[in-house]
N, C-alpha and C positions, 0 to 999 in steps of 0.2 A: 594083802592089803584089804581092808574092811570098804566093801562097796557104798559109795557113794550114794545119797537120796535128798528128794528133795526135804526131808524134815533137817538134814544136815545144810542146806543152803538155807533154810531157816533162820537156823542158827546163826546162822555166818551175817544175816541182815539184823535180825536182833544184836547181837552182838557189835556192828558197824564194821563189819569184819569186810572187805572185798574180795572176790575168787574171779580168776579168768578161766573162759572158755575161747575154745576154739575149732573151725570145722575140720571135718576131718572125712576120707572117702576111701581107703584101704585100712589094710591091716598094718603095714610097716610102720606108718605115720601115728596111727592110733596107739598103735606101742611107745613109740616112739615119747607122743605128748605126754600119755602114761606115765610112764619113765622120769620124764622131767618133773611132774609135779602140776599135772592141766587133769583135773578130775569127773569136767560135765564139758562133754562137746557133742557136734551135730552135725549129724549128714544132712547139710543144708540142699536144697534145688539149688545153690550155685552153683553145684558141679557143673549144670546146665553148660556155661560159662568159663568155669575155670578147667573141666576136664574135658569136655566132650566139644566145646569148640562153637558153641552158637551163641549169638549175637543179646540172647536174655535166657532167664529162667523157664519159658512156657513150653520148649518141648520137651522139658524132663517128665518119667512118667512115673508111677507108684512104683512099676517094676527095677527100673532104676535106683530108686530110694533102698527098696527092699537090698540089692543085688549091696549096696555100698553096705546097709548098717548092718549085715552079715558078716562082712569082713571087716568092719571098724569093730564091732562086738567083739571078734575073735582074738583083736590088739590089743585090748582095751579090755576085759571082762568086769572091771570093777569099777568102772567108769561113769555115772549118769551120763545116758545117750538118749541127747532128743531126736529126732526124725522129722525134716518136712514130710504134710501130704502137700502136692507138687498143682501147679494150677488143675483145676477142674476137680479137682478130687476132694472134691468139700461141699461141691453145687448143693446139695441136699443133706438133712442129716442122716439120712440110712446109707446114704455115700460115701460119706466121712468116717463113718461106723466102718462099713467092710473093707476100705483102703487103708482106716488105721488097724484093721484086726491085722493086716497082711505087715504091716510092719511092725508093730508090738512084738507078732509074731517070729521076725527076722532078728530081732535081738536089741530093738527099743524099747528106752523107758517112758517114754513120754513124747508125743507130737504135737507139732507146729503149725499154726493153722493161719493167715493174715487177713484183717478185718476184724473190725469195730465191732458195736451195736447185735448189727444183725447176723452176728454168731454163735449167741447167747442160748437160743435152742438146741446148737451142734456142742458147743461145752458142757451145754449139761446131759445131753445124751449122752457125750464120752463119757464122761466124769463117773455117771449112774452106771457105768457098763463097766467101770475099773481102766479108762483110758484115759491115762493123765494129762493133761492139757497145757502147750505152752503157749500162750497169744503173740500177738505180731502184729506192732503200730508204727505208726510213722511213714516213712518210705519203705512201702509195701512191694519189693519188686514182681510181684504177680501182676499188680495195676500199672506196671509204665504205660500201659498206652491209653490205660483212665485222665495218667499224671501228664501225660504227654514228654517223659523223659523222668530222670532222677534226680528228683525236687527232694530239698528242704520239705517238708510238714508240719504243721503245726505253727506260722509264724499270724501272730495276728490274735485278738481275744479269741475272738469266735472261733476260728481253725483250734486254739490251744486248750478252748473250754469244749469244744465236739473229741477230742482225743483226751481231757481227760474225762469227762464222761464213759467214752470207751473202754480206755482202761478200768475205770470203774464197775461196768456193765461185766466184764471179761469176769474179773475177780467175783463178782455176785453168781456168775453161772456158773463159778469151779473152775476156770482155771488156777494153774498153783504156779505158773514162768510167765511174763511179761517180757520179748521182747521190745526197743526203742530204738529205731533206726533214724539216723538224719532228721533227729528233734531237738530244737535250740535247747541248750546246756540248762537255761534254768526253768522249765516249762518240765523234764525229764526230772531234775529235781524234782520240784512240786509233787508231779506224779509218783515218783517212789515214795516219796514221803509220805503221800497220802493214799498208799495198797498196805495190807499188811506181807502181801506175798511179794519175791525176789526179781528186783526187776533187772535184766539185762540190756545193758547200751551195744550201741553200735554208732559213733557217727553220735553221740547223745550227750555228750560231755564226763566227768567222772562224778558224778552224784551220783550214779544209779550203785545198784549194789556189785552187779558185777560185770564184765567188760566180755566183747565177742569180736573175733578179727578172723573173716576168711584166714585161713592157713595162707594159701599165695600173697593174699596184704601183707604178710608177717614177714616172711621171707623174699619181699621185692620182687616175686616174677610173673607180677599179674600185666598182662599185656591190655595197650592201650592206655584207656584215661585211668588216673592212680584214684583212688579217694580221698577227698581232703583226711579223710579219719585216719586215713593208712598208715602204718610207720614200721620202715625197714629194718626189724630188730638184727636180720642176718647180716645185714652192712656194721651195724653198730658192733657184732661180735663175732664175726669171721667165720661162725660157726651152728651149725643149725641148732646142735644141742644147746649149746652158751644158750641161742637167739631166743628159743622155747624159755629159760629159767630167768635171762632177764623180761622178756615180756611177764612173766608170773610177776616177778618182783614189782614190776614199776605199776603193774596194777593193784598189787596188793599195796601198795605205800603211796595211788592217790597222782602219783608223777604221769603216769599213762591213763587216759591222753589230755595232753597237756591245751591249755587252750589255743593251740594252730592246729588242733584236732578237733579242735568244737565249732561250732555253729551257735553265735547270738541270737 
């Protein structure tokens, strides 16, 4: 199968074409997605969370990041794989530089970085050094304890015109992926409409270009509070594999996620 890039998600937004991603943190799963038809996914810091067992994202480390996209790489080889760098690992741009060399290294295409504005010198460092860049707005889980919990973003002019500014900023310094986490439905419009690069929702409604769902969202076994964005593809079809090729579907045809997955 011919490896995926971001000049093919391009496409796919010119075109008005939708793709779904999804995270992913071994090799069995990464096959797995593979297989089904999931062709750009991410060793997100939510493993923090979904695999290792704490309370948020902030004690994942690089080495962690590195240890996962190793083994999602080797499920996966022809896969666009994005990489978080994981809180702290961005504080400065020569920071962000040697923490993304160590995962590019481990078998990423491109990493993740969360925050606005003042990231714009760290994007374009990456960028100029061949380290492609995805951004990350909205409900930023490195800042819950900025947000004081997992807030909606973006509600209000001002909040909606300061994040699209950002995304604006993002795209001028090079990055080429736009994540949109937990951003009213038509605010995340707006914004894709107005990058020319591929923006990714979360929690963002079905405007964007393409759609992202923690793997355990997918499959119903995230313990605790569920996310309003979440939806149980494995209950709907009994089956992991089915649950993988109708989540593909219903994002590629616009159905997923529906508006009791969005945020006004």
């Amino acid at each position: 199968m011919k490896a995926t890039t971001i000049t093919h998600l391009r496409q796919l937004k010119e075109q008005n074409k939708k793709f779904a991603s999804i995270t992913a943190y071994d090799y069995s799963f990464a096959r797995l997605f593979a297989d089904e038809g999931i062709s750009v996914m991410l060793v997100g810091d939510s493993l923090g969370m979904t695999v290792q067992g704490y309370d948020s994202t902030l004690p994942v480390t690089v080495d962690d990041i590195a240890w996962c996209t190793r083994a999602v790489r080797r499920g996966a080889p022809g896969c666009l794989l994005l990489a978080d760098l994981p809180f702290m690992a961005y504080a400065t741009p020569e920071q962000a530089f040697d923490n993304a060399a160590q995962v590019m290294r481990a078998g990423a295409n491109m990493v993740k970085i969360e925050g606005g504005q003042w990231l714009a010198d760290t994007v374009r460092l990456l960028t100029e050094r061949a380290v492609p860049v995805c951004g990350h707005l909205g409900l930023t889980p490195q800042s819950v304890n900025i947000f004081g919990g997992y807030k909606v973003q973006g509600r209000g002019d001002a909040a909606a015109q300061t994040l699209m500014e950002d995304a604006q900023a993002l795209e001028a310094a090079g990055a080429q992926l736009l994540v949109l986490e937990c951003v009213p439905k038509a605010l995340a419009q707006r914004i894709t409409d107005a990058l020319s690069i591929p923006v990714i929702g979360i929690g963002a409604g079905n405007g964007t270009d393409g759609q992202i769902l923690v793997m355990h969202d997918a499959f119903g076994i995230t313990g605790g509070h569920i996310p309003k964005f979440a939806k149980n593809f494995l209950a709907q079809t009994g089956d992991i594999r089915a649950a993988v090729r109708q989540y593909v579907a219903e994002v590629e045809s616009g159905a997923y996620p529906g508006d009791e997955h969005s945020f006004e």
